[in-house]
Each structure stands twice: as structure tokens, then as C-alpha cells.
C-alpha positions in Angstrom: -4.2 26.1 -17.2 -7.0 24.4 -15.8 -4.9 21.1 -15.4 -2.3 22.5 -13.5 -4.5 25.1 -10.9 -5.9 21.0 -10.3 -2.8 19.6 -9.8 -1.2 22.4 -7.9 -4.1 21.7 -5.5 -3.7 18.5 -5.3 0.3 18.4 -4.1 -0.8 21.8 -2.5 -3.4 20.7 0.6 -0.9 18.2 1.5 -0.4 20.6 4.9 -0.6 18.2 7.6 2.3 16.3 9.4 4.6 13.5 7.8 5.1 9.8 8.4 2.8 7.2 6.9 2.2 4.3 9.4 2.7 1.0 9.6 0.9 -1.6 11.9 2.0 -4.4 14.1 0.6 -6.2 16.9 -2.2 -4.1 19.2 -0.9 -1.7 21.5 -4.2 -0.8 23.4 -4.1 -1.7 27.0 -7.6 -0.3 28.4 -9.1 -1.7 31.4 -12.8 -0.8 30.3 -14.9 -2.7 32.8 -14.3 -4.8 36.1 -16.9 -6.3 38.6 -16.4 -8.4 42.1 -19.3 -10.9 43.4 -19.3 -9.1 46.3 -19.6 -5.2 45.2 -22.2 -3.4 46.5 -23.9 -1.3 43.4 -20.8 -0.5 40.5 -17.7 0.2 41.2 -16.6 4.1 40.8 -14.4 4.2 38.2 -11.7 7.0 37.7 -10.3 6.4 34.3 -7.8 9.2 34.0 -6.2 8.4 37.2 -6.5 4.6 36.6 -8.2 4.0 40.0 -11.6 1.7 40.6 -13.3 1.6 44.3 -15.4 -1.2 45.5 -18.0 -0.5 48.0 -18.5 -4.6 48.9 -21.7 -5.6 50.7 -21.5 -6.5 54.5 -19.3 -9.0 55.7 -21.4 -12.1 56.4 -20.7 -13.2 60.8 -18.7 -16.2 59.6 -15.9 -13.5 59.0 -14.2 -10.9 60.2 -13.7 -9.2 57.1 -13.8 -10.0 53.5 -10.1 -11.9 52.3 -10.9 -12.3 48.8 -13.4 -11.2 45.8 -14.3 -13.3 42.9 -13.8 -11.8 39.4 -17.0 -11.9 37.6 -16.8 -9.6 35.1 -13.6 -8.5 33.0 -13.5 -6.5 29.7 -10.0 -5.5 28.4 -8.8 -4.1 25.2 -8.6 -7.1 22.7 -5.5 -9.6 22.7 -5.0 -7.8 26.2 -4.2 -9.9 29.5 -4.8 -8.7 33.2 -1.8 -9.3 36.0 -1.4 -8.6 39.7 1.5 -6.5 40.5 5.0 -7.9 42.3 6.1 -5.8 44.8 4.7 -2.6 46.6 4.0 1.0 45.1 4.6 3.7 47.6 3.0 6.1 45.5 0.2 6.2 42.9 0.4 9.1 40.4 -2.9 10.9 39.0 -1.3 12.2 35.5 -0.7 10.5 32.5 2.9 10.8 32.3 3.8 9.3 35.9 1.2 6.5 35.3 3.3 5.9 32.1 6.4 6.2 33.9 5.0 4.0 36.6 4.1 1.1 34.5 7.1 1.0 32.5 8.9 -0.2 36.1 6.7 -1.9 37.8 6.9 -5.8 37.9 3.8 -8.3 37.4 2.5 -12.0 38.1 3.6 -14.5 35.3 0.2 -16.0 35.0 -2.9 -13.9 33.6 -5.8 -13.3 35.9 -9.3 -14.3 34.4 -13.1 -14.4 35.4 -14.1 -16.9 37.9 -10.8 -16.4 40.1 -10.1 -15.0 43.3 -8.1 -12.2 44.7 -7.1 -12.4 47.9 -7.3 -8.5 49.4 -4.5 -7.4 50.8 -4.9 -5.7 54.6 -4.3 -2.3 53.2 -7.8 -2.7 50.8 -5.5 -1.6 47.9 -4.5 -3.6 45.5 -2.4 -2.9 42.0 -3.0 -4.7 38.2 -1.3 -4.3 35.3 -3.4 -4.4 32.0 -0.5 -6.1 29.2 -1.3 -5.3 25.2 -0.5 -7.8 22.4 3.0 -6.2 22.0 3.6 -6.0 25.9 2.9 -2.0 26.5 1.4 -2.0 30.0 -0.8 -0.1 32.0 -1.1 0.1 35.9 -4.3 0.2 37.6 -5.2 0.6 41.6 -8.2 -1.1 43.0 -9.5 -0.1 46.2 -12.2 -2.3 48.4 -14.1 -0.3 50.7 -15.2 -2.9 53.2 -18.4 -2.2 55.6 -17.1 -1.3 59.3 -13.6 -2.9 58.4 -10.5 -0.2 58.5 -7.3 -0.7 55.9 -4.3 -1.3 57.6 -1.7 2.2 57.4 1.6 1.9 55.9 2.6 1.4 52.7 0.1 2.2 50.0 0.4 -1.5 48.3 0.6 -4.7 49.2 0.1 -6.6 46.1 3.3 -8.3 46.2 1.1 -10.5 49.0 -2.0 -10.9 47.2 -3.0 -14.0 45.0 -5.2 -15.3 42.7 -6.8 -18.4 42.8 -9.7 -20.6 42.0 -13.0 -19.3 43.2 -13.5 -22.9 45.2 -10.1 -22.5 47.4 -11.1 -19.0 48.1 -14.5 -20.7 49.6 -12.4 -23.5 51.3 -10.1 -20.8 53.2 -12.6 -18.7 54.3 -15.1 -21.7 55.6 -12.2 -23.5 57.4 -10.7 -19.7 59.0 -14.8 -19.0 59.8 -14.6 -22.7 61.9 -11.7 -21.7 64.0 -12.9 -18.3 64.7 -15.2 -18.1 67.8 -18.4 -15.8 67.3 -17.2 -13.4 71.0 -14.4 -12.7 68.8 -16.0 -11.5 65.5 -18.4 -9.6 67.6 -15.5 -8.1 69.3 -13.9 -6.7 65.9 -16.9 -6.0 64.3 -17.7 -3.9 67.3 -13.4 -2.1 67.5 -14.2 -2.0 63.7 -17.0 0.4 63.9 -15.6 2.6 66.6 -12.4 3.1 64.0 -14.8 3.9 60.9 -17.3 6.6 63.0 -14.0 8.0 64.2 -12.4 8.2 60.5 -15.5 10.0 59.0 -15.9 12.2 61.4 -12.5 13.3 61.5 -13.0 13.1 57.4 -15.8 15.8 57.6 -14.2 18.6 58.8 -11.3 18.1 56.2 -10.4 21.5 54.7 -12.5 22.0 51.1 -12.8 25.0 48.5 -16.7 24.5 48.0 -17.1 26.8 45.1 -14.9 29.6 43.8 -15.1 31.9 41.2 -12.5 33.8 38.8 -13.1 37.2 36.6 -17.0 36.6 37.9 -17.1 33.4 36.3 -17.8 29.7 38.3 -15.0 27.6 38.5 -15.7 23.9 38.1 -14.2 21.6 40.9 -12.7 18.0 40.6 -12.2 17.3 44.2 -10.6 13.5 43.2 -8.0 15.6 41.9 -8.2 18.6 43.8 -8.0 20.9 40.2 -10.3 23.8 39.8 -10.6 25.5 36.6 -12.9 28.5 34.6 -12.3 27.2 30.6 -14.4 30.0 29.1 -13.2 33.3 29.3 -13.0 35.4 26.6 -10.5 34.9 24.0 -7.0 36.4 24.8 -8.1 37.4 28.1 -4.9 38.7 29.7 -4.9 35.5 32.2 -1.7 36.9 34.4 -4.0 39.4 36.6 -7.5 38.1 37.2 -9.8 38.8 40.4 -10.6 36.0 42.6 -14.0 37.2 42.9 -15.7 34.9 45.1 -14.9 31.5 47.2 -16.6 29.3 50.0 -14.7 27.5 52.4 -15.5 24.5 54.6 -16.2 25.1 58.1 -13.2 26.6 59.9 -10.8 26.8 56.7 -8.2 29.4 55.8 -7.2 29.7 52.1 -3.8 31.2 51.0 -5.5 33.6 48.1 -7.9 36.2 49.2 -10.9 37.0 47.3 -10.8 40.7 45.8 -7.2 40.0 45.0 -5.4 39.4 41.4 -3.5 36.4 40.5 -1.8 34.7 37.5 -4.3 31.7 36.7 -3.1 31.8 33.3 -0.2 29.9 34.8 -1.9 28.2 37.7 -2.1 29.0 41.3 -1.5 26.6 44.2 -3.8 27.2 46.8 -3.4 25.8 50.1 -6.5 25.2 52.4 -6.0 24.6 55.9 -7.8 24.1 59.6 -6.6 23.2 63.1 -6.0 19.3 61.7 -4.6 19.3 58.0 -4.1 21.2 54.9 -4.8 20.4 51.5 -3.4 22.2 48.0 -5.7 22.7 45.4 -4.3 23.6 41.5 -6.1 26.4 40.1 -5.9 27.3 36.5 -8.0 29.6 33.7 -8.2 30.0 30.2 -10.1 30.4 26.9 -11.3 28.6 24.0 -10.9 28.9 20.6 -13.3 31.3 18.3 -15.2 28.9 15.8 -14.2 26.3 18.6 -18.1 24.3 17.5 -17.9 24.7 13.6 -21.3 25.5 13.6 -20.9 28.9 11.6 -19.6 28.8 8.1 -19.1 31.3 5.2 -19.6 28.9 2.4 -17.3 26.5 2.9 -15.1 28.0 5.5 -15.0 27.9 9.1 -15.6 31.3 10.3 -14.1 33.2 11.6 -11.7 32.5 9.3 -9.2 35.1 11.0 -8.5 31.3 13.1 -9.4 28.7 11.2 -7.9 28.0 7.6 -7.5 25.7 4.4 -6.4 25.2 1.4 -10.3 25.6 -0.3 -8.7 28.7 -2.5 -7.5 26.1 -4.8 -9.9 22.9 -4.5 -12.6 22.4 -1.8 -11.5 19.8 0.8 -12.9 20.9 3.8 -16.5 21.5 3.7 -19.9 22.0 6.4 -21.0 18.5 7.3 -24.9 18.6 8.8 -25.8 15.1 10.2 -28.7 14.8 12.6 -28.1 17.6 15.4 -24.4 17.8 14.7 -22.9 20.6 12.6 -19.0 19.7 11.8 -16.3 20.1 9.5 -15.4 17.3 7.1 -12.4 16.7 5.7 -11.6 14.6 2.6 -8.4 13.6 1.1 -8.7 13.9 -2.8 -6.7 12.9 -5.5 -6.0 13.9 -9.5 -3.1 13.4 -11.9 -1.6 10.8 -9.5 -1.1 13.4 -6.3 -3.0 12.9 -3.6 -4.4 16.0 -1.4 -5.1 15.7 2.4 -7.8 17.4 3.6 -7.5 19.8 6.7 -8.3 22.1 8.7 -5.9 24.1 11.0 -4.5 27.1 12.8 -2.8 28.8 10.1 -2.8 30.8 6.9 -2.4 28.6 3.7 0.1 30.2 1.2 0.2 33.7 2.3 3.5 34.6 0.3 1.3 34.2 -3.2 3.0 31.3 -4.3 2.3 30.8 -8.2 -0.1 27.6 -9.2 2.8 26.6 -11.7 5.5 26.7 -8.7 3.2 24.7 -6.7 2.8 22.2 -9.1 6.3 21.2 -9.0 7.4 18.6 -6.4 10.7 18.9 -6.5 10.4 22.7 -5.5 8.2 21.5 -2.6 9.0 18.6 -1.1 7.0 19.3 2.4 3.8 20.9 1.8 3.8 22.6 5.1 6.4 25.4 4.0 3.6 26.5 2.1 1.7 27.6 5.2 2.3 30.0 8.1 1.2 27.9 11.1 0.0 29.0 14.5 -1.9 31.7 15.9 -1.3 33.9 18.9 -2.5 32.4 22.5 -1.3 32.6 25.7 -3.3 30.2 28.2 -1.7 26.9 29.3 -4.9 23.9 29.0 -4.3 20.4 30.5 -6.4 18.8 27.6 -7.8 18.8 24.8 -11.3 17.3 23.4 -13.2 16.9 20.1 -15.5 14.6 19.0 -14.7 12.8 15.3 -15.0 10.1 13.3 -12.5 8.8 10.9 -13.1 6.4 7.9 -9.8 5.9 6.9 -9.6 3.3 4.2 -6.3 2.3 5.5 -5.0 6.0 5.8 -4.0 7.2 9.1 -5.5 10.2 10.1 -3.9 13.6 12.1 -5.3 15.5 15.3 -3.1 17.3 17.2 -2.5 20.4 19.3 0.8 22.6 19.9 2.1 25.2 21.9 5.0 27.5 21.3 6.8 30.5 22.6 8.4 32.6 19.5 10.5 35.8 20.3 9.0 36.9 16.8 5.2 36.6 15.5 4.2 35.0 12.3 6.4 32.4 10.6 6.0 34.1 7.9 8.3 37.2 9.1 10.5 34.7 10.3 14.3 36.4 11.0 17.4 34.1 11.4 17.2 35.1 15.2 14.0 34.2 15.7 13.4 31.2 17.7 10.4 29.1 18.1 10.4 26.9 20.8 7.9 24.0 21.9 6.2 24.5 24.9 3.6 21.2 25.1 2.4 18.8 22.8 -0.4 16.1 21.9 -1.0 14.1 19.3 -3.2 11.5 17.5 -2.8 9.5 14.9 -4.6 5.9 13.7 -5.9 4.3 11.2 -9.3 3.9 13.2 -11.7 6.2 15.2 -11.3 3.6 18.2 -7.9 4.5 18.1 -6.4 0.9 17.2 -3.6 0.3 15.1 -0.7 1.6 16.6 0.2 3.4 19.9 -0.8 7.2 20.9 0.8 7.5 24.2 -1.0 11.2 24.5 -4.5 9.7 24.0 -6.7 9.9 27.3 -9.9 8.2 26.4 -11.4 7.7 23.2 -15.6 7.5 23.9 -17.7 5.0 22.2 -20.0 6.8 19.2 -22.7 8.5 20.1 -26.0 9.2 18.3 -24.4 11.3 15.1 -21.7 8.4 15.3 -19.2 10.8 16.5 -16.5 9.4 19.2 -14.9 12.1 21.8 -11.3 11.9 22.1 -9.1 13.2 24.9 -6.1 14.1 24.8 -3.7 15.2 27.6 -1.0 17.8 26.7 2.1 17.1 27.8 4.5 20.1 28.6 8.6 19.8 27.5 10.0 17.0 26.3 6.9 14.8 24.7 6.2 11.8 25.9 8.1 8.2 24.5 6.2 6.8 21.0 4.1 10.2 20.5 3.4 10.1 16.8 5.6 14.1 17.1 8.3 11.5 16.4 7.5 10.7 13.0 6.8 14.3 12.4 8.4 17.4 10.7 7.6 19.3 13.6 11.2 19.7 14.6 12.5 20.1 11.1 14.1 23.8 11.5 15.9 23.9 8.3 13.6 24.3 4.9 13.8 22.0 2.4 12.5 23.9 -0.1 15.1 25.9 -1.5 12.1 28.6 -2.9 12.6 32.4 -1.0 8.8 32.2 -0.6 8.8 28.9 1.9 8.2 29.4 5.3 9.8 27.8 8.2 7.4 26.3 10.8 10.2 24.4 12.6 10.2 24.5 16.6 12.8 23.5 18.7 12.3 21.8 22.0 11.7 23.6 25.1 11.5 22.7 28.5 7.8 23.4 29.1 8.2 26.3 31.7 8.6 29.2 28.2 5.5 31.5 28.0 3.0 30.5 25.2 2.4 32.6 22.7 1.2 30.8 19.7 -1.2 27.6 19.2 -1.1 25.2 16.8 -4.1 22.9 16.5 -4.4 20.6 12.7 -6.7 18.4 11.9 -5.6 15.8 8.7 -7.4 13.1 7.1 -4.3 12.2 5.7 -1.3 12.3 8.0 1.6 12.0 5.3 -0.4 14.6 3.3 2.3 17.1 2.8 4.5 14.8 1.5 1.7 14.1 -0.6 0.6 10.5 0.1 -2.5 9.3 1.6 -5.5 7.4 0.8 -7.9 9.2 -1.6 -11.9 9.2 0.0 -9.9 9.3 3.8 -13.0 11.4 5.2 -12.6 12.3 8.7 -15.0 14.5 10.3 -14.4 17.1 13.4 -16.7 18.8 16.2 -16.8 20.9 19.5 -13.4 21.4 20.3 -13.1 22.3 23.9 -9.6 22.9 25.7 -9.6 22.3 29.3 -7.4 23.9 32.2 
């Protein structure tokens, strides 16, 4: 009896997602560092919104303005090359899908720009790059030069089809023989129209309409004014989001919001607030939600996550997911395992493992279950909408590909479990990682924001950006069973976790959040001593 309780385990803890991956060329396309000769300090460098500004040092009385900088420094993803852009961009999105979008269009310079060259910078200060993987993905990047005294030309936002690279010595050429037939009256004379135009821009610039510090429910909102989002992500768990107070909010001088404070809005969904004075208006997005009980992993009852009402495995049978202590982290580590030639994924998810009391002898049987996951009731109930999702991790994979991902649903019934015929469960947003490596190399994850560099405990911190409806192209939910809605289990007792897709504007009212050290694991294949090892989940809004 023993022997089968082992191997029921073993084809049991398989509950993660399928597909198990194969690799190519790189994918990765990150522009991780760029420097000019003539910056002034580091550049400020925005990488969710792909943008990098230059403050350059003054421009020297030979000129009237800097024409080109010299690339000396350039670190890209490996195997990656860096390109100018042909042709102008009219408009430069700040989210992860229109970037995507963007740089599946755009058009780019033949030859590959490296240190030592030149770029010539176009007279609106903005120029466009596109970063080119091994396997040609791309990504599309906007540099902005912020020269001393010197205003950008209005217009269109790009002029990169006019820009050029070239060797750092017929940059120096150019300017010397321009500097020659320039008279010094002249460079005085712009210098001097130059800084009239700048004192006039920031003043006009400092009495631009700004929400300076707001609060929801009593509780401080934080403010990215690069992005104009503000956002409380700590509110109680299943706080009813669609009537909160706006109970306090500064204004710039002179502004007028479009929300009053004492009053009740849905922040659950987002509000758009528009500030305004005599000259312009601008439109900040303001959202709230809630994290996750357990959401650190700190507290355990033995070798569960507590509280355990959230978080569950498949330790009733054979412990997989354990407390993992290493200097000052405290984390969950899960282990794929393997006996009598099955292999068991470890995880840890948002769900109920085998709450129709399925026998240990049923379990053992692979023909009877095929997919693991109809052995679980998936999901939880949540109703907040977050824009991403972080945890720090590390993954040894021993060629295994691990699972992290996060879903949101709208059911019209409540556990899977209860399931009717009727019952539809619909996908609301999605995001989803999956490699073979904790830098995430080794095959594409569209979804993935940033993945961090290891810190002290060698944990990395991954980012991930939800995407509502349709998910985006090459998201590892393509290799999935997420969108399987018939069983394949012919047993009464399996459950159907199967979600159609939805057009991202449904309610939520569940959450699904897995983590897998082994991501074929309910089909029962994977990589036995896969560890990967999971901390401080934090959704944001």
C-alpha cells in the first residue's frame, strides 16, 4: 500500500501547466546600459517605458549646439545588436503591449551601431533604437538629449529617419569645419535666443497642473508622475474596491481636480482624473487594491503556507513544498521529485488539491488522469484589477523549465468544483513565466517586465505586467491547458478548470496565481531535483 500512496503522489503533484520547452536561438532583447561622452552625470533610465534622457554638459562656444554624441558605453542582452530606427514615430507608448506592438512595425538601419561611433542628434533631441535578439525579436527604445540652453525643435516626435551613425573622427571633422564657418556674434546670438526660450519653457513648466499627494480609504497613495498612475496596493483583503472615500488630495497651485475629496469612487476599476488650470490639463489613472494573505511566506504550519485557506499543495501525499530559511529571507521551496519512474512537480498555488477525495489507487493510474490539474479546484475569490505582478525567486532548473504565473477570471458560479454545465469561466488577464533559467533566457516571455540581478539571498525579482483580454503573441498561455474546457479525464470526480477568453472588461472574481518547478508537471514530466524557490509576492495597481 505504501508503494502506491508513493506513486499516486508522485503522478498526483503534477498540478502545474503543460508544455515542456524546447530552445533555439536567444530571444532576449534588453537594452541594460547606455552612455554618451558627452552626458552630464547618468542618464535616467525608464525601463518600463523604454525611454533614456541625457542631460549632456554645456555646449563648448565652437558650437551652437551639440550635433552628435559618441557611444562609449553599450551593454545589450547577449548575441543582441543595436539599430537606429527608419522613419518617424508620431507616438511613443508607455505599456508593454504598444511597445510590443510598436516594435513589431517599425523599420531599422541595416548596419549595427557599436561603441566608439557617433550619432548625429536629430533637431527634435529625440532619437529612436531598436535593440535585435539572436532570433530577430526587437525592442524599441527612445533616447532623449537634454542639451544646456538649446530648445528641441516642435513637430513630429522622431526624426530618426535623419540621424546617422558614424565614425567618432567624422563626427569631430563636421563639427570643427561647421565651428570655422560660424562667426562667434552669431553663437552668442543663439546662445543668448536659446536661453530666453528655456527660462520661458520652465517657467511655463512649473505651474503645470500636479496631484501632489492623495489618499484613498485613509491610506497614501503612491505617485509615478513619469506615468501619471497613482495607486494604494495595500488595503485589506477583499476590500469592496467599487465605493471607496477619496479622503484626502493636494493640488498644485491653482488646479482643479474632477474627483472631490469626501466623495466615493470605484478605484477597484480605476478612475481617470483630470487636473486642470488656466493653461492645460493633465489625466491621471488612479487605481486600488489588495494583496494576497500569506503574500511574504514567512508564516508556516509545518510545511504549509498559512493561511492555508489561500495557499495550497499537494504535501497530503508527499512533501514538495517546504519553508526555505536562507540568510534574512524566509520562502517557499519547491522541488520536483521522482519514484517508480513518475515524476512530481512541486508547487504552490491558489487552489485546493483534490477536494473530491479521490482514492490513492485511482490516482495512481495514468490513463484515468491524464492532466493532473483536474485533480485540483483552482482559484480563489478576488475582485481587484493589478497592473503587475512581483516576486523574488530563483530557479535551478537542471534543464527543466519552471512555471510562475498569475490569472484572473470572472465565473457566473464559484468553485470549480461545483462546476454546472452553465457555468462559464471566463479569462479576464493574464501573465506568465516560464524558462529554463532565473535570468529568464532560453526562450521568449513576452509578459516578463524586468527580471533583477540576485541580490544578497541570491534571489532575482521578476515583473511581470498583466495583460487584460486577449494575451499577448508567444505568451507561454499558448502552450498551456488553460483554455482546455473539456475534461479529459473521463472520472465523475475531475474537475474542470477550463476558461474561455474574455475581452478583459468582465468583473474579476477569482485569482489564480501557481508557482511550478516543473512546468509539464501535470502531465507528469519534468526534471527530478528542479528546485525553484518563491518570496514576497506583491501585486501592484
Amino acid at each position: 500500500m505504501k508503494k502506491w500512496n508513493f506513486l499516486a503522489l508522485m503522478m498526483l503533484l503534477g498540478a502545474c501547466t503543460a508544455d515542456y520547452d524546447t530552445f533555439d536561438s536567444s530571444d532576449y532583447r534588453e537594452l541594460k546600459e547606455i552612455a554618451v561622452a558627452e552626458q552630464d552625470g547618468s542618464p535616467a533610465i525608464y525601463s518600463e517605458q523604454h525611454r533614456i534622457e541625457f542631460d549632456l554638459v554645456e555646449v563648448p562656444d565652437s558650437l551652437d549646439t551639440w550635433e552628435s554624441v559618441t557611444l562609449e558605453e553599450l551593454d545589450l542582452s547577449h548575441f543582441a545588436t543595436l539599430h537606429l530606427v527608419d522613419g518617424d514615430i508620431d507616438d511613443f507608448p508607455t505599456d508593454s503591449a504598444g511597445l510590443d506592438s510598436l516594435a513589431n512595425k517599425v523599420k531599422y538601419s541595416k548596419n549595427a551601431i557599436e561603441q566608439g561611433e557617433t550619432l548625429q542628434i536629430p533637431s527634435s533631441h529625440v532619437l529612436y533604437v531598436v535593440v535585435v535578439s539572436e532570433s530577430g525579436k526587437k525592442s524599441v527604445w527612445q533616447l532623449t538629449f537634454n542639451i544646456p540652453n538649446v530648445e528641441p525643435e516642435s513637430g513630429s516626435e522622431s526624426s530618426s529617419s535623419s540621424a546617422k551613425s558614424s565614425s567618432s573622427a567624422e563626427s569631430k571633422s563636421s563639427s570643427s569645419e561647421k565651428s570655422d564657418n560660424s562667426s562667434s556674434s552669431e553663437s552668442k546670438e543663439t546662445s543668448s535666443s536659446s536661453q530666453k526660450s528655456a527660462d520661458s519653457s520652465a517657467a511655463t513648466s512649473s505651474y503645470a497642473p500636479k496631484i501632489l499627494a492623495l489618499s484613498i480609504a485613509g491610506n497614501v497613495a503612491i505617485i509615478d508622475e513619469e506615468s501619471k498612475s497613482i495607486h494604494v496596493d495595500d488595503l485589506a483583503f477583499r476590500t469592496d474596491l467599487t465605493a471607496l472615500e477619496l479622503s484626502a488630495m493636494e493640488l498644485s497651485e491653482g488646479a482643479e481636480a474632477s474627483v472631490t475629496v469626501g466623495e466615493s469612487y470605484d478605484f477597484g476599476a480605476g478612475v481617470q482624473v483630470k487636473v486642470t488650470n488656466e493653461d492645460e490639463s493633465v489625466t491621471y489613472s488612479v487605481k486600488a487594491g489588495y494583496q494576497l494573505p500569506g503574500e511574504n511566506f514567512n508564516s508556516w504550519n509545518k510545511n504549509d503556507v498559512t493561511p492555508d485557506s489561500i495557499w495550497g499543495n499537494a504535501n497530503t501525499i508527499l512533501t514538495t513544498t517546504e519553508k526555505k530559511t536562507s540568510g534574512s529571507m524566509i520562502g517557499a521551496m519547491i522541488k520536483t521529485g521522482s519514484a517508480l519512474t513518475k515524476i512530481a512537480s512541486g508547487s504552490l498555488y491558489t487552489a485546493d488539491f483534490n477536494p473530491n477525495g479521490v482514492g490513492t489507487l485511482s490516482m495512481a493510474s495514468s490513463s484515468t488522469w491524464p492532466d493532473g490539474n483536474e485533480l485540483l479546484d483552482f482559484g480563489k475569490p478576488f475582485a481587484a484589477r493589478p497592473e503587475y505582478m512581483e516576486v523574488k525567486f530563483s530557479y535551478e532548473g537542471k534543464g527543466d523549465s519552471c512555471d510562475i504565473y498569475i490569472l484572473l477570471e470572472n465565473r457566473t458560479g464559484d468553485k470549480n468544483v461545483n462546476r454546472k454545465s452553465t457555468d462559464v469561466n471566463t479569462l479576464v488577464a493574464s501573465a506568465w513565466f516560464r524558462s529554463t533559467k532565473a535570468d529568464n533566457s532560453g526562450r521568449e516571455n513576452p509578459d516578463v517586465v524586468s527580471v533583477s540581478e540576485p541580490d544578497e539571498n541570491g534571489m532575482r525579482t521578476l515583473r511581470l505586467k498583466l495583460k487584460y483580454g486577449e494575451p499577448l503573441e508567444g505568451s507561454p498561455i499558448e502552450n498551456s491547458s488553460t483554455f482546455d474546457t473539456k475534461l479529459k479525464s473521463s472520472n465523475k470526480s475531475a474537475i474542470n478548470n477550463g476558461l474561455v477568453q474574455g475581452t478583459g472588461e468582465e468583473p474579476v472574481t477569482h485569482i489564480r496565481v501557481v508557482f511550478a518547478s516543473s512546468a509539464d508537471g501535470n502531465h507528469y514530466k519534468g526534471v527530478s531535483g528542479a528546485t525553484l524557490i518563491v518570496d514576497d509576492l506583491k501585486l501592484i495597481y
